[in-house]
N, C-alpha and C positions, 0 to 999 in steps of 0.2 A: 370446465375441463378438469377430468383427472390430473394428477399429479406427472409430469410433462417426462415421459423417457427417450426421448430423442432431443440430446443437446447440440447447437451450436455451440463454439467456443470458440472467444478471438480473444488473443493475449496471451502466450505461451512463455511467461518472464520467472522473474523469481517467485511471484505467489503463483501466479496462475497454470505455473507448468505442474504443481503440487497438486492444486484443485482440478486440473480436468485429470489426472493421471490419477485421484480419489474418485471421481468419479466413474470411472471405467471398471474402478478395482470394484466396487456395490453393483455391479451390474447395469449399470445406465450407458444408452449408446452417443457416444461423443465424439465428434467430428469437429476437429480442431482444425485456427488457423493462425500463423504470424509470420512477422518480416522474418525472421530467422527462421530458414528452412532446416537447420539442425534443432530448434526448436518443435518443431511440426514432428521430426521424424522420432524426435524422440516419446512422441506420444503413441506416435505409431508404434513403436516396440512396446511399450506398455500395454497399448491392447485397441487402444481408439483407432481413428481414421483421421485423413490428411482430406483438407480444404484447399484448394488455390487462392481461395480470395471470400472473402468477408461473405460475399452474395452466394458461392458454394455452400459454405457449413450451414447458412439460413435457409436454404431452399427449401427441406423436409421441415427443419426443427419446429419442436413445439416448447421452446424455450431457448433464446437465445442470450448468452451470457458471454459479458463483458469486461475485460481485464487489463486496461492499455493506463496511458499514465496521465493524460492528457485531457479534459475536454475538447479537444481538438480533433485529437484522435479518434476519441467514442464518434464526434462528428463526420468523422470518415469513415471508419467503417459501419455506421447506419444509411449514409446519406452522399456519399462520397461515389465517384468511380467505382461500379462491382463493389457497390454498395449493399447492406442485408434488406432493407427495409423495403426495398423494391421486389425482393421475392420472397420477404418473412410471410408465411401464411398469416392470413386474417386470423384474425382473435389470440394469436400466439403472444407470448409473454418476451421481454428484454431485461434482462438483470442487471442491472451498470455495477458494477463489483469497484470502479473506477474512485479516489477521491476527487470530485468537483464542486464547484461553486453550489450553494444551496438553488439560487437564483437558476444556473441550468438546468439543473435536475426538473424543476417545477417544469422552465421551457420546453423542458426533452419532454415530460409526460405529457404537456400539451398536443407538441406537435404529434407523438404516435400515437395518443387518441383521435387527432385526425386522419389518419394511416389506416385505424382501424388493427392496433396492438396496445396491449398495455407495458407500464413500464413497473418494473420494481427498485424503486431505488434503494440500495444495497451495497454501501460500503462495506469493508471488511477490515478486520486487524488481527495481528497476533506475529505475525513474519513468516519465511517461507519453511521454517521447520513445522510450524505449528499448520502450514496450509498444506505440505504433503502428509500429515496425521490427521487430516480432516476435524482440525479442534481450534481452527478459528473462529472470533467475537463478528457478528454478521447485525451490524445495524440497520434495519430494512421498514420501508414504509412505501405502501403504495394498494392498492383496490386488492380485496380478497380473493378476487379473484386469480391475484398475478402471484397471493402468498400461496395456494391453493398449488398454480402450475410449478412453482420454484420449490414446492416440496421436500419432494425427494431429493432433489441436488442439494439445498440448503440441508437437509439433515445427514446427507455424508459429507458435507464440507465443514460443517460449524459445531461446535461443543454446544454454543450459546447463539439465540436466535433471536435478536430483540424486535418486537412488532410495534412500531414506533406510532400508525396512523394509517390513514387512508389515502393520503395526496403522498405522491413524490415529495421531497425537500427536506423532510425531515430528519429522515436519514442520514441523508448529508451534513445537514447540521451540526447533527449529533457528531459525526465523524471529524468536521470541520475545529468543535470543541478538543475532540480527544488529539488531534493532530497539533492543534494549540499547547498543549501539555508535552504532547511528545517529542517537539522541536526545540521548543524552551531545556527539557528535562538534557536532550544530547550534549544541546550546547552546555548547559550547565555543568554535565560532567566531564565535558571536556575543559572547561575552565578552571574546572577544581582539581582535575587529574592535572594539570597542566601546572597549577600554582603551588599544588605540590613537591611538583618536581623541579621548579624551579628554587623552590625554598630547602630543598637537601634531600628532601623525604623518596624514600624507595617506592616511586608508582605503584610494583607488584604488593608491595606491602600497606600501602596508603589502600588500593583494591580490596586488600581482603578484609580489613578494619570496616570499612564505608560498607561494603557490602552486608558488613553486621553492625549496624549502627543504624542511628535515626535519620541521617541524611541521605541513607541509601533510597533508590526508584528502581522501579524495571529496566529501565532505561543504562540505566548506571550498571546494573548487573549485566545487562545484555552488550554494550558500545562497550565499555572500559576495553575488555580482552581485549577486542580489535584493534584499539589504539596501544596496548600494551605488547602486540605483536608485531605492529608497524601493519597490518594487514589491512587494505584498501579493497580487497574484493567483493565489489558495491551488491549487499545486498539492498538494501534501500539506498539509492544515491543523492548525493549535495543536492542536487538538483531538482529531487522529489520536494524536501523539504525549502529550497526557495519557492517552487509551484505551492506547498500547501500552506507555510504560512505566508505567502503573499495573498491564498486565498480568504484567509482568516483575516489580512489588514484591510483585504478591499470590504469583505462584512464589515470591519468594524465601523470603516470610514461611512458607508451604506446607514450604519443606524445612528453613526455619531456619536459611535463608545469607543474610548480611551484605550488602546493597547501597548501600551509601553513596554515591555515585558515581552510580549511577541515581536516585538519591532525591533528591539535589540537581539536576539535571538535570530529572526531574519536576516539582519545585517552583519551578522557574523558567517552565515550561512553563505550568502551572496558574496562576502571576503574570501570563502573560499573555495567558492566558482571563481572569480575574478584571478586565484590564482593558479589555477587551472585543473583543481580538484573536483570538477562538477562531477564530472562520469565516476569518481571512484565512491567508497562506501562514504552514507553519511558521518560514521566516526571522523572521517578525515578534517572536521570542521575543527579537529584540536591539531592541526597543522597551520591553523592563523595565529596559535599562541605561540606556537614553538617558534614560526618565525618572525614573530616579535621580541621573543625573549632569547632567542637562542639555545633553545635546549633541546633536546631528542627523548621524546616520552619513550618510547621503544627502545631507545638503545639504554637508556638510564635506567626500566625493570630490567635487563640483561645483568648486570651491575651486580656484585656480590653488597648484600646487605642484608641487616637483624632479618628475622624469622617474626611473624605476627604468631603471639601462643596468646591463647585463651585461657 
């Protein structure tokens, strides 16, 4: 199959509202769907088309693409009630855009090889600024044939397209890795933003120092602000990262490698879902230090203090 110009699209969230509203902007025809019907409509104004349900936007497509939070979810809208898989054309290609378990991914290519579709497993990184600029990191593996239909959506969604293999799971993997880093690195700066502030130092000012320094991450460039604004609107939520490094400690436990490092990173995470910061952005995970220590990241950068000069 040529290069697939009739997409499905289920998952209309922080990335994925960016990516099918890129892809409509190059010309590819997209028929989107999600629980949020302000999210549907707003593709509609963009340029796409509205889906009812999962088995809608799959009925024509010749590439159906996947953007929910869950392995559970991707479960439902394949296989679920008004389900796609029941009316994905034969030979049509599935994109799982989704972070899950390495172990599902392989399962998921099995079973829609028995379906008669292939699957592309195809995590994604970069956040939702970098997904409505079509210049997201796309880790993908899965039969040539399914790199071949995902083409052209993959090269107006992604800067970078990395072709990992031929079987599903790779991908994931890979993803699984970087998600390891990425959960570690938040919490990280949030304990440092956080130890800062309670030892005198001016957060805004501790921020721009780290930021030019050796201890600085992406991560730290990108989360700090939000925590220095007090601003919780989840673009990735607490909750993403207890799903994805619990994914990373069930691997570990799987091959019987040592994660210490992710585990404490998790359980600072899971601290603050417990206190009831699931739904909001993951920066909020520097809301279990503050109320441990009693300090306020956010109101302490408000705070007149020195100027960082170079």
């Amino acid at each position: 199959m040529a290069g697939a110009r009739r997409i499905g699209f289920v998952g209309l969230g922080a990335m994925g509202s960016g990516m099918a509203a890129t892809l409509v902007r190059v010309g590819l025809e997209v028929r989107g769907h999600d629980v949020s019907p302000a999210a549907v409509e707003a593709l509609v104004r963009a340029g796409g088309a509205a889906g009812q349900s999962p088995a809608e936007v799959a009925r024509d497509a010749d590439l159906l693409a996947i953007v929910v939070a869950t392995a559970e979810q991707a479960d439902a809208v394949l296989f679920g009630e008004r389900g796609a898989v029941a009316v994905l054309p034969a030979g049509a290609t599935v994109a799982l855009h989704s972070t899950v378990a390495p172990s599902y991914a392989v399962a998921l290519g099995q079973r829609l090889a028995a379906t008669g579709h292939l699957l592309l497993d195809a995590p994604i990184s970069g956040g939702a600024a970098r997904a409505a600029a079509g210049t997201l990191t796309v880790m993908a593996s899965g039969p040539a044939a399914a790199f071949e239909a995902a083409g052209p959506a993959l090269e107006a969604m992604a800067e970078r397209v990395y072709r990992l293999g031929e079987a599903p799971g790779a991908g994931s993997t890979v993803k699984m890795v970087n998600q390891l880093l990425a959960g570690v690195h938040i919490a990280a700066a949030a304990e440092a933003i956080a130890l800062g502030t309670r030892a005198g130092a001016n957060p805004r000012v501790l921020y721009e120092v780290i930021s030019n320094s050796a201890g600085n991450s992406w991560m730290f460039t990108n989360r700090v602000p939000h925590m220095l604004e007090g601003d919780q609107t989840p673009r990735s939520a607490v909750e993403i990262f207890v799903k994805d490094l619990g994914i990373v400690l069930e691997a570990g436990k799987g091959l019987r490698f040592p994660l210490p490092i992710a585990a404490a990173a998790h359980q600072q995470f899971l601290a603050a879902a417990a206190a009831g910061f699931g739904r909001s952005d993951d920066s909020a995970v520097v809301k279990v230090y503050e109320r441990l220590s009693g300090i306020d990241v956010a109101a302490a950068a408000k705070a007149p203090g020195p100027e960082a000069r170079a």
